[in-house]
ZADO-1210 file (C-alpha; in nm, 4 decimals, padded with zeros to 6 digits):
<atoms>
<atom x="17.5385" y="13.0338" z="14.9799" code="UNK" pos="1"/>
<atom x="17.3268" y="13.1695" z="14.7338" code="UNK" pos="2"/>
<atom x="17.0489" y="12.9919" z="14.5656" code="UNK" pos="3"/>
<atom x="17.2587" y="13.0324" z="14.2147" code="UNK" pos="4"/>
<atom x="17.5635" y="12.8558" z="14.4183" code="UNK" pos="5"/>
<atom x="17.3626" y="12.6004" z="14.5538" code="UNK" pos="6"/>
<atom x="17.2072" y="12.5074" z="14.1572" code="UNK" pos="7"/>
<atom x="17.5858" y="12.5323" z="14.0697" code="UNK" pos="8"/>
<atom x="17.7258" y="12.2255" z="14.2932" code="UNK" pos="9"/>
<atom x="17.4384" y="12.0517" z="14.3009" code="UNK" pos="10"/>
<atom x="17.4572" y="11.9665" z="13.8868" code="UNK" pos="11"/>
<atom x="17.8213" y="11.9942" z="13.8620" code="UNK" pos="12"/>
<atom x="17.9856" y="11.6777" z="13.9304" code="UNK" pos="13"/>
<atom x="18.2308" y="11.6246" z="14.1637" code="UNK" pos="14"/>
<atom x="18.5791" y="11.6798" z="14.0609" code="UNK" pos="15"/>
<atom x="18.7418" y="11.4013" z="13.8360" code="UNK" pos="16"/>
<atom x="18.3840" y="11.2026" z="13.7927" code="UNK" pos="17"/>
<atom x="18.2639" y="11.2019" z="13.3886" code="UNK" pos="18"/>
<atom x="17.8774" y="11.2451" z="13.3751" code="UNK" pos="19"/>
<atom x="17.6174" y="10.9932" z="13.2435" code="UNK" pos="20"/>
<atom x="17.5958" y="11.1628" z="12.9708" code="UNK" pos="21"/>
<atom x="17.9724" y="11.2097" z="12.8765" code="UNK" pos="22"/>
<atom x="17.9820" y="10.8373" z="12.9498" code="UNK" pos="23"/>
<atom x="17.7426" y="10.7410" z="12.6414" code="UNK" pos="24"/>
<atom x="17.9993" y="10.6836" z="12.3610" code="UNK" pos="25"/>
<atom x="17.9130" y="10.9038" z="12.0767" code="UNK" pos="26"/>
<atom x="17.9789" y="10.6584" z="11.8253" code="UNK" pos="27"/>
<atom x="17.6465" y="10.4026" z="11.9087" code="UNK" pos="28"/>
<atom x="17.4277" y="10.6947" z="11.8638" code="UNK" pos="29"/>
<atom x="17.5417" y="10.7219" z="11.5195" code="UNK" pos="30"/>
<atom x="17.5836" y="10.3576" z="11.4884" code="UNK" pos="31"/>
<atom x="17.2205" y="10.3011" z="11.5622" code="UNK" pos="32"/>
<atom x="17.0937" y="10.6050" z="11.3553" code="UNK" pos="33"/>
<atom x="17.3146" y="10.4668" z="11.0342" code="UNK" pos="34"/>
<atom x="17.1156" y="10.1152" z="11.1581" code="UNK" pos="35"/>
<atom x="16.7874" y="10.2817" z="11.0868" code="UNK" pos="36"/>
<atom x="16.8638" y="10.4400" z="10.7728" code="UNK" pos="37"/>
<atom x="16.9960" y="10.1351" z="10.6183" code="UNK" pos="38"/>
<atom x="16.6855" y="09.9606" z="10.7753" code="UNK" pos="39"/>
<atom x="16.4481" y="10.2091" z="10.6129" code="UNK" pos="40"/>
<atom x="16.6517" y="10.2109" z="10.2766" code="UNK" pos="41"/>
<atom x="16.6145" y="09.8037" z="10.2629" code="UNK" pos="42"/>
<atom x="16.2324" y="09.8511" z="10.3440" code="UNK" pos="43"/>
<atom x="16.1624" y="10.1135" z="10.0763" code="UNK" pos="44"/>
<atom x="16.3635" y="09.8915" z="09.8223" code="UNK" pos="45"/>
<atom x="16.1592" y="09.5605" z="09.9105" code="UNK" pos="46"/>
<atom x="15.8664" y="09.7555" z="09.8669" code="UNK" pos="47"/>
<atom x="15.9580" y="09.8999" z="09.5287" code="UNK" pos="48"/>
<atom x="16.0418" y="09.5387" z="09.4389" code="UNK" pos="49"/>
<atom x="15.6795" y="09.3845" z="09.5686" code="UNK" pos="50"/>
<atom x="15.5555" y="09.6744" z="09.3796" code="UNK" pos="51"/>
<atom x="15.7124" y="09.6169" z="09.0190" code="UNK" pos="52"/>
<atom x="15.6781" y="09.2556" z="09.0737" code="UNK" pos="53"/>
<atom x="15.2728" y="09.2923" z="09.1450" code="UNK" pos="54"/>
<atom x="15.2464" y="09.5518" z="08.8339" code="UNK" pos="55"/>
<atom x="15.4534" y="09.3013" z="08.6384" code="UNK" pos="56"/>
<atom x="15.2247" y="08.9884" z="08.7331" code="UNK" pos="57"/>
<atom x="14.9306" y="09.1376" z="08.8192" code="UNK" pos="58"/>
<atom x="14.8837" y="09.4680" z="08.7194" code="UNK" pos="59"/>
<atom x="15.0031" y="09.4306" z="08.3313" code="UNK" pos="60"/>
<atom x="14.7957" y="09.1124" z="08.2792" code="UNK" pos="61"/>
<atom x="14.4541" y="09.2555" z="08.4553" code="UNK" pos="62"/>
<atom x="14.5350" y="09.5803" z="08.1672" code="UNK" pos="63"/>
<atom x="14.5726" y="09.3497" z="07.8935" code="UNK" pos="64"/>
<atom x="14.2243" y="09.1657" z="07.9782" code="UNK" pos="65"/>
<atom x="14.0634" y="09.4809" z="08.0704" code="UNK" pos="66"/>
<atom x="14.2044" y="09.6077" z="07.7166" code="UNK" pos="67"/>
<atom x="14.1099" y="09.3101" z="07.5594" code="UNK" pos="68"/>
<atom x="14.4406" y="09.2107" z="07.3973" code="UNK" pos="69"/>
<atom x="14.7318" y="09.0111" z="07.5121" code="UNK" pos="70"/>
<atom x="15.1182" y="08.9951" z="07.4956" code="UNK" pos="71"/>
<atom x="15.1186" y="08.8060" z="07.1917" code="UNK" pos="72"/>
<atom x="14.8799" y="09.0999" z="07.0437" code="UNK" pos="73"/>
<atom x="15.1416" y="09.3590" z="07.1771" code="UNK" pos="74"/>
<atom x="15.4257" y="09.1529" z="07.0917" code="UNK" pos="75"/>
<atom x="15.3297" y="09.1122" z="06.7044" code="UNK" pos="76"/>
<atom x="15.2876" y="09.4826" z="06.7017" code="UNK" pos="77"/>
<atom x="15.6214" y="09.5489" z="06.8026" code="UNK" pos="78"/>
<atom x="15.8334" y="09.2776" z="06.5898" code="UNK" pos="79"/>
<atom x="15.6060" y="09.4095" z="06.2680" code="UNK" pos="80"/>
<atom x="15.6716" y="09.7641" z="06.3100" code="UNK" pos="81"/>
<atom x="16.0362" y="09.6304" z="06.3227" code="UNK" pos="82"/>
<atom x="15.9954" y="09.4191" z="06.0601" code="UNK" pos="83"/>
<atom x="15.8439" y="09.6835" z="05.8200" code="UNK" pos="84"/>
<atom x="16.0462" y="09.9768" z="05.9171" code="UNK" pos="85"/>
<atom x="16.3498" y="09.7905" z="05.7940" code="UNK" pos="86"/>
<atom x="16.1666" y="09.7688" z="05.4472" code="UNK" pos="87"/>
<atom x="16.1443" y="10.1142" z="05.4288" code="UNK" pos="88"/>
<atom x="16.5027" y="10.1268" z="05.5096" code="UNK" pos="89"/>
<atom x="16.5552" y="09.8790" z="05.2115" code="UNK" pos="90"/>
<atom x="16.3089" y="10.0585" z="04.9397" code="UNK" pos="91"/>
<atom x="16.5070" y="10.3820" z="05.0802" code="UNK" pos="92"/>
<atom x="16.8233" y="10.2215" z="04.9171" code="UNK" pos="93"/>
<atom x="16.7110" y="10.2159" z="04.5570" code="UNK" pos="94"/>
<atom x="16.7269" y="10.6126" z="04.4644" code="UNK" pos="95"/>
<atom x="17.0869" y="10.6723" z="04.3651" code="UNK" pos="96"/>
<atom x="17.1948" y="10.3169" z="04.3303" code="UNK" pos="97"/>
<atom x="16.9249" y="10.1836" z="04.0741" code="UNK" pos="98"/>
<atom x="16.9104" y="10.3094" z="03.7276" code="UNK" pos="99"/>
<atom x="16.5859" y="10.0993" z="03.6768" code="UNK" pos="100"/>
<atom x="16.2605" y="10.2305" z="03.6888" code="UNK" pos="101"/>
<atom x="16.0894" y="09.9228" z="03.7829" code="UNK" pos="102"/>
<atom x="16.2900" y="09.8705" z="04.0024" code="UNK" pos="103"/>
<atom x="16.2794" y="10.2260" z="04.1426" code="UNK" pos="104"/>
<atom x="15.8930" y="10.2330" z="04.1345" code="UNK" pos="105"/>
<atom x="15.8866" y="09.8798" z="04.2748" code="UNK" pos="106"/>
<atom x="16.0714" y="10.0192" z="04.5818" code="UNK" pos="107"/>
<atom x="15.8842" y="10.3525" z="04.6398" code="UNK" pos="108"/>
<atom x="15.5460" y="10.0827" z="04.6008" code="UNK" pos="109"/>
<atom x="15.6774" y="09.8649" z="04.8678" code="UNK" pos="110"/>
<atom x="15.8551" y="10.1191" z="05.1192" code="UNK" pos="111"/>
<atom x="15.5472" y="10.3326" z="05.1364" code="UNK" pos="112"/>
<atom x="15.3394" y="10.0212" z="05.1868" code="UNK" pos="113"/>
<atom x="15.5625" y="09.9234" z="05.4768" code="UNK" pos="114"/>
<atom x="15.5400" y="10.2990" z="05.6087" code="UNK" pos="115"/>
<atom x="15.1766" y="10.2327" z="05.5947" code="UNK" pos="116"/>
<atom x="15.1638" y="09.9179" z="05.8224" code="UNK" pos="117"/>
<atom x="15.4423" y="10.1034" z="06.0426" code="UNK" pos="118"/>
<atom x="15.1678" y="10.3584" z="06.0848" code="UNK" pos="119"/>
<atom x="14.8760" y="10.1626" z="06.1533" code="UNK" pos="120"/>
<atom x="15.0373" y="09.9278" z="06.4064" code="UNK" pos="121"/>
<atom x="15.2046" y="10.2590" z="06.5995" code="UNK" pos="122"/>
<atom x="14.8347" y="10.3906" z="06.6490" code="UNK" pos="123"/>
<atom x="14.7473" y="10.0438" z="06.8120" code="UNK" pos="124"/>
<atom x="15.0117" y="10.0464" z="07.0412" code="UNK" pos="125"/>
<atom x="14.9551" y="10.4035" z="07.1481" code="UNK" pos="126"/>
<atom x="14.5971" y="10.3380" z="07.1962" code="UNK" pos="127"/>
<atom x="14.7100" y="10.0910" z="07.4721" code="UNK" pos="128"/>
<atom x="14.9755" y="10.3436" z="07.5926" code="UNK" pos="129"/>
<atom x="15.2309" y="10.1028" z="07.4965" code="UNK" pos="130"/>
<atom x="15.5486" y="10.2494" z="07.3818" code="UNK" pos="131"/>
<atom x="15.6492" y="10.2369" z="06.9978" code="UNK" pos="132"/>
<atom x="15.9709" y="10.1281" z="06.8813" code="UNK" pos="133"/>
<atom x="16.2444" y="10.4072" z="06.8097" code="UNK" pos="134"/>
<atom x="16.2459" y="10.1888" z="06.4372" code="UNK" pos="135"/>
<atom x="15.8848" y="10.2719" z="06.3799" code="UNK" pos="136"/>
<atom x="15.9502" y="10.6596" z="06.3846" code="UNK" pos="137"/>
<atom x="16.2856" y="10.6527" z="06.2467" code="UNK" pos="138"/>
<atom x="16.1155" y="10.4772" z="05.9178" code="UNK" pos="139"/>
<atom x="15.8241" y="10.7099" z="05.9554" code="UNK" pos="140"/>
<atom x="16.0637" y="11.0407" z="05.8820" code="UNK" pos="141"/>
<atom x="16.2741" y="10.8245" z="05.6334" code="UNK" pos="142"/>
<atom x="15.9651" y="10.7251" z="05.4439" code="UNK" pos="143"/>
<atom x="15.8534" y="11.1059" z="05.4173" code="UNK" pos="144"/>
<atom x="16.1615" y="11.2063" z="05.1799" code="UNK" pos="145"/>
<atom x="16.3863" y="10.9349" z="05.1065" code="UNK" pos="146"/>
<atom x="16.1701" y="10.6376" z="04.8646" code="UNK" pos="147"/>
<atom x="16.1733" y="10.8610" z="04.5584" code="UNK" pos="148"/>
<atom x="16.4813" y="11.0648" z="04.6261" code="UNK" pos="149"/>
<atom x="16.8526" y="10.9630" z="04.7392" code="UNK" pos="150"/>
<atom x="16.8982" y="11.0434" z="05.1057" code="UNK" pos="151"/>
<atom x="17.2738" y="11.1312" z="05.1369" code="UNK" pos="152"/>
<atom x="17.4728" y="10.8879" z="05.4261" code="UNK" pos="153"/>
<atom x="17.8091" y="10.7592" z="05.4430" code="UNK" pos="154"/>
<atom x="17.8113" y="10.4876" z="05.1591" code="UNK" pos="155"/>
<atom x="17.6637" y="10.2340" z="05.3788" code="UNK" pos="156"/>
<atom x="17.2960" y="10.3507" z="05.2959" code="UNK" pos="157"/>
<atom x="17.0343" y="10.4951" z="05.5277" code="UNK" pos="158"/>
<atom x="16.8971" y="10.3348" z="05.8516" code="UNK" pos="159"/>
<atom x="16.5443" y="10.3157" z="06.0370" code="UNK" pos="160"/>
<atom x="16.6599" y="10.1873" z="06.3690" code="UNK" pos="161"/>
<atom x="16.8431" y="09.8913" z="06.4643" code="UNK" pos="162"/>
<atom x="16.8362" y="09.5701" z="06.2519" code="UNK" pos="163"/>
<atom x="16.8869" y="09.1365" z="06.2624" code="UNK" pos="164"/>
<atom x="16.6387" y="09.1884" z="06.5961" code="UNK" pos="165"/>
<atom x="16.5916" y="08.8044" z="06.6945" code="UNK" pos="166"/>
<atom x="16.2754" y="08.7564" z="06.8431" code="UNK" pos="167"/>
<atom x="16.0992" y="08.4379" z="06.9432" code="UNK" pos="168"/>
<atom x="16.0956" y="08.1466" z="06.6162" code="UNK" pos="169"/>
<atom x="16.3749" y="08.3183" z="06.4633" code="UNK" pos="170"/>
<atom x="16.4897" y="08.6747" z="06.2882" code="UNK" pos="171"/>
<atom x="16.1825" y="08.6496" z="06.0126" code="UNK" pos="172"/>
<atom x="16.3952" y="08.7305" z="05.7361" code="UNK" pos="173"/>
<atom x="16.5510" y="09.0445" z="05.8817" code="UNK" pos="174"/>
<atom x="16.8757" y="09.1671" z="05.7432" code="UNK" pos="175"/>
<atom x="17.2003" y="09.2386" z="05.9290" code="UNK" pos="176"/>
<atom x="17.3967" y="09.5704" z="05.9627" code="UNK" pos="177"/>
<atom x="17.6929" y="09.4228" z="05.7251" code="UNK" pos="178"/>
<atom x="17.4275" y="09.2409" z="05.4709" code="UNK" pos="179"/>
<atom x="17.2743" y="09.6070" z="05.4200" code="UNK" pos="180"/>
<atom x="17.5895" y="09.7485" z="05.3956" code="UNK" pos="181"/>
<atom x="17.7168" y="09.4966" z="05.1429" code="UNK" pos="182"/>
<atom x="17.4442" y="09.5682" z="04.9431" code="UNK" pos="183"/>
<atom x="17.4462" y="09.9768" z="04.9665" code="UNK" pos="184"/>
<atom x="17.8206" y="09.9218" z="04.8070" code="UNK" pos="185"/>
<atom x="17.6571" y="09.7637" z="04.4619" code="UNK" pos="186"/>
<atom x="17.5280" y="09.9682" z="04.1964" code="UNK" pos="187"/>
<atom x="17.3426" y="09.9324" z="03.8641" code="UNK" pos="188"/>
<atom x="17.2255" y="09.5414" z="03.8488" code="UNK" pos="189"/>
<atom x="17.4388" y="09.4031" z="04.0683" code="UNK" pos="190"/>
<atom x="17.2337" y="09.6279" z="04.3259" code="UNK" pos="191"/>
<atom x="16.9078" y="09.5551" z="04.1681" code="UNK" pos="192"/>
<atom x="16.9004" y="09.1453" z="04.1863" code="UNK" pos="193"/>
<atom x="17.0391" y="09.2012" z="04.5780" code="UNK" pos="194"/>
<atom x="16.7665" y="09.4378" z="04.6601" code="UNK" pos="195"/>
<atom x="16.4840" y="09.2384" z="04.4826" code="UNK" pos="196"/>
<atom x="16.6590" y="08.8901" z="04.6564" code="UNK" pos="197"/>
<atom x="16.6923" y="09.0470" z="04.9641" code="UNK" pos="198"/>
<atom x="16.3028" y="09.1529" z="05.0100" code="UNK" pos="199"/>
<atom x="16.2175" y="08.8407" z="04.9059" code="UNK" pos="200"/>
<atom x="16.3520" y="08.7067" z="05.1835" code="UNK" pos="201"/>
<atom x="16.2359" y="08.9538" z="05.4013" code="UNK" pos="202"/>
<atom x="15.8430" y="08.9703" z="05.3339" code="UNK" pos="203"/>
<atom x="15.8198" y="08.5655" z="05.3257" code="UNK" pos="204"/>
<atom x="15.9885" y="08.6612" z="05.6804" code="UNK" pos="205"/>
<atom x="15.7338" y="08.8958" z="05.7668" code="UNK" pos="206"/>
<atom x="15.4308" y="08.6193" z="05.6797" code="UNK" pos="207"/>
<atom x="15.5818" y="08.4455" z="06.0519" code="UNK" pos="208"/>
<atom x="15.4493" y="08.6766" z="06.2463" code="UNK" pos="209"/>
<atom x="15.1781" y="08.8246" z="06.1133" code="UNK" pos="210"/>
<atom x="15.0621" y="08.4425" z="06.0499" code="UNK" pos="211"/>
<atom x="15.1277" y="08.3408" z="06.4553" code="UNK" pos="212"/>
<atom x="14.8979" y="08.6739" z="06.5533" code="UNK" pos="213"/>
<atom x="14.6146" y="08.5249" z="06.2984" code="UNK" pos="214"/>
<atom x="14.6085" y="08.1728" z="06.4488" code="UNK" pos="215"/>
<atom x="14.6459" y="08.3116" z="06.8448" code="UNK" pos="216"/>
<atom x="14.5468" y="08.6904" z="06.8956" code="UNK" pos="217"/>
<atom x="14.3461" y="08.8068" z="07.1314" code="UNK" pos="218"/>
<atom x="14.2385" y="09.1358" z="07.0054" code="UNK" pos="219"/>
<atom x="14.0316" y="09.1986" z="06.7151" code="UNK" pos="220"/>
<atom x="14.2579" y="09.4972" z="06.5719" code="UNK" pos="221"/>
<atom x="14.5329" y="09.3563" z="06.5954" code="UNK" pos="222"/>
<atom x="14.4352" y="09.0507" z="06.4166" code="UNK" pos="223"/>
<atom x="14.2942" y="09.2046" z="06.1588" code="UNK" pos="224"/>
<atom x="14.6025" y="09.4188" z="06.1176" code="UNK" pos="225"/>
<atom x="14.7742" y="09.0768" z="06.0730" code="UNK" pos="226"/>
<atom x="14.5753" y="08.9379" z="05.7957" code="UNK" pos="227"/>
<atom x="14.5835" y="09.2617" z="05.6173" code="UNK" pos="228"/>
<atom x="14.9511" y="09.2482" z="05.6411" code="UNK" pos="229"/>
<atom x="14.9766" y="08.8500" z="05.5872" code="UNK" pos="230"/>
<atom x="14.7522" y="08.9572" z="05.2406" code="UNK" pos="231"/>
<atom x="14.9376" y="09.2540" z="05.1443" code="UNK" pos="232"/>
<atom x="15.3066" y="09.0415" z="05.1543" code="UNK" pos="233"/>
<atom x="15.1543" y="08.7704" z="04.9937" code="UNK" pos="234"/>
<atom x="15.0614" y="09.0088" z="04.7084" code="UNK" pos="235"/>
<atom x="15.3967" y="09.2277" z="04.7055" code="UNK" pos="236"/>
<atom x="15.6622" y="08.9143" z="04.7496" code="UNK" pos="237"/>
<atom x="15.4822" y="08.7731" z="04.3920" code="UNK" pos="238"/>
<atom x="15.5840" y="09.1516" z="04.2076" code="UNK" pos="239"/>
<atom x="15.9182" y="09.1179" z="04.3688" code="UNK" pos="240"/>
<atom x="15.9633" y="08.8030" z="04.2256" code="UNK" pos="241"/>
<atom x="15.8492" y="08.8692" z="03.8823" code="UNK" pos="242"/>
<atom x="16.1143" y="09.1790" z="03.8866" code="UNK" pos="243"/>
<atom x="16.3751" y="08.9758" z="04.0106" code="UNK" pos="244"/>
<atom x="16.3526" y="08.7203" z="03.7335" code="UNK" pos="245"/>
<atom x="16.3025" y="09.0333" z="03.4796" code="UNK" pos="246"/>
<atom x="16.6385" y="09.1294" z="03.5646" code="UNK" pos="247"/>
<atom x="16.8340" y="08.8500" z="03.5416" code="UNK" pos="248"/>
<atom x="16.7960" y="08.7247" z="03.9396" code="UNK" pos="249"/>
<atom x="16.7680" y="08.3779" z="04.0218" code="UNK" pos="250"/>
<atom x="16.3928" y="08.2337" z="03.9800" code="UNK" pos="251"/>
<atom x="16.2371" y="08.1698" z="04.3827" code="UNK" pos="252"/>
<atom x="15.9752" y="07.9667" z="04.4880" code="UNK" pos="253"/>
<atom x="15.8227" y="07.9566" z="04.8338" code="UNK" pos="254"/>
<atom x="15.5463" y="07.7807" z="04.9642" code="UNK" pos="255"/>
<atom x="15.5539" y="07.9893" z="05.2747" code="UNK" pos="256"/>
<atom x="15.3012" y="08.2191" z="05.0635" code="UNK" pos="257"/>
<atom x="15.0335" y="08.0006" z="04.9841" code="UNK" pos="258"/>
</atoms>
């Protein structure tokens, strides 16, 4: 017998035995490998949850302070830019439906003071690397071309993001979807006393929060962003008036603006 014989028999089993090996079912090696993938898959996801939750309590808060502005800061900035984007959307309205030129100039006057504030609070937030809403641009591009001109749409007048947002204490005089396109079906003064009525409504709306960031900011800015806002409406909402009642609207009185 050769030494190549003898290697042969001596690791070939005998005849009708199965091997250790053969004898492992293949199907708890892949049973325990799928084991361990699921168990690493659970892992990573429990640590991407600890992970948001710590940035989320932790992280975001310790910015904020280290920033030196809070949530109520960053939330006013938000619901404002909101707030006066939809203004713009309103002023935006006027070219093609009013035949006034108060009224026209009163609406170029107030949409490019709303375009303004959109402005200034945007830079805040982007100072802080906090994300601006897609209102605040959308009322940005509107305000560059359609206050003085008529921007064509559909009938149902133009738009600068979403509108009614309800946000904490209310809507703050924010219009809906159908209320704006109620009033882009009017024409002549039937449009004129809705418009004027309708940002009435909207500025004494906008004194909410600009009033809340006054009383309980954090940040300096963004205060003073409020008062020049809460100062501005208080101004504006007083023309609006007068031009409403000039036109045959209903006289309004409000004693959210002294």
């Amino acid at each position: 017998m050769t030494p190549q014989d003898s290697t042969t028999e001596e690791t070939t089993p005998p005849s009708g035995e199965v091997s250790d090996q053969e004898t492992t079912p293949s199907s708890a090696y892949g049973l325990g490998r799928r084991l361990r993938i699921m168990g690493a898959v659970l892992a990573g996801g429990l640590a991407v949850v600890l992970a948001l939750l710590l940035w989320l309590g932790v992280l975001v808060p310790a910015k904020q302070e280290a920033a030196g502005y809070s949530e109520a800061d960053s939330g006013y900035a938000a619901v404002a830019i909101e707030h006066n984007a939809q203004a713009v959307q309103l002023a935006a309205l006027a070219p093609g439906r009013s035949t006034d030129d108060d009224v026209l100039a009163l609406a170029v006057e107030v949409g490019e003071a709303s375009a303004g504030r959109v402005d200034e609070l945007a830079a805040w937030l982007e100072a802080r690397d906090i994300p601006v809403p897609a209102a605040g641009r959308e009322a940005m591009a509107l305000a560059e071309g359609g206050l003085k001109t008529e921007v064509p749409d559909d009938g149902s007048g133009p738009r600068a993001g979403t509108t009614a947002h309800s946000h904490e204490g209310g809507n703050h005089g924010m219009l809906t979807d159908e209320q704006i396109d109620a009033m882009a079906r009017l024409d002549g003064s039937e449009f004129d006393i809705a418009l004027l009525a309708a940002l009435v409504e909207h500025h004494y709306g906008g004194l909410q929060p600009a009033d809340k960031e006054i009383e309980g900011g954090t940040d300096a800015e963004a205060m003073a962003l409020a008062q020049s806002e809460a100062d501005a409406i208080r101004v504006e909402v007083e023309d609006v008036r007068d031009l409403l009642a000039a036109v045959g609207g209903p006289g309004q009185t409000n004693d959210q603006t002294s």
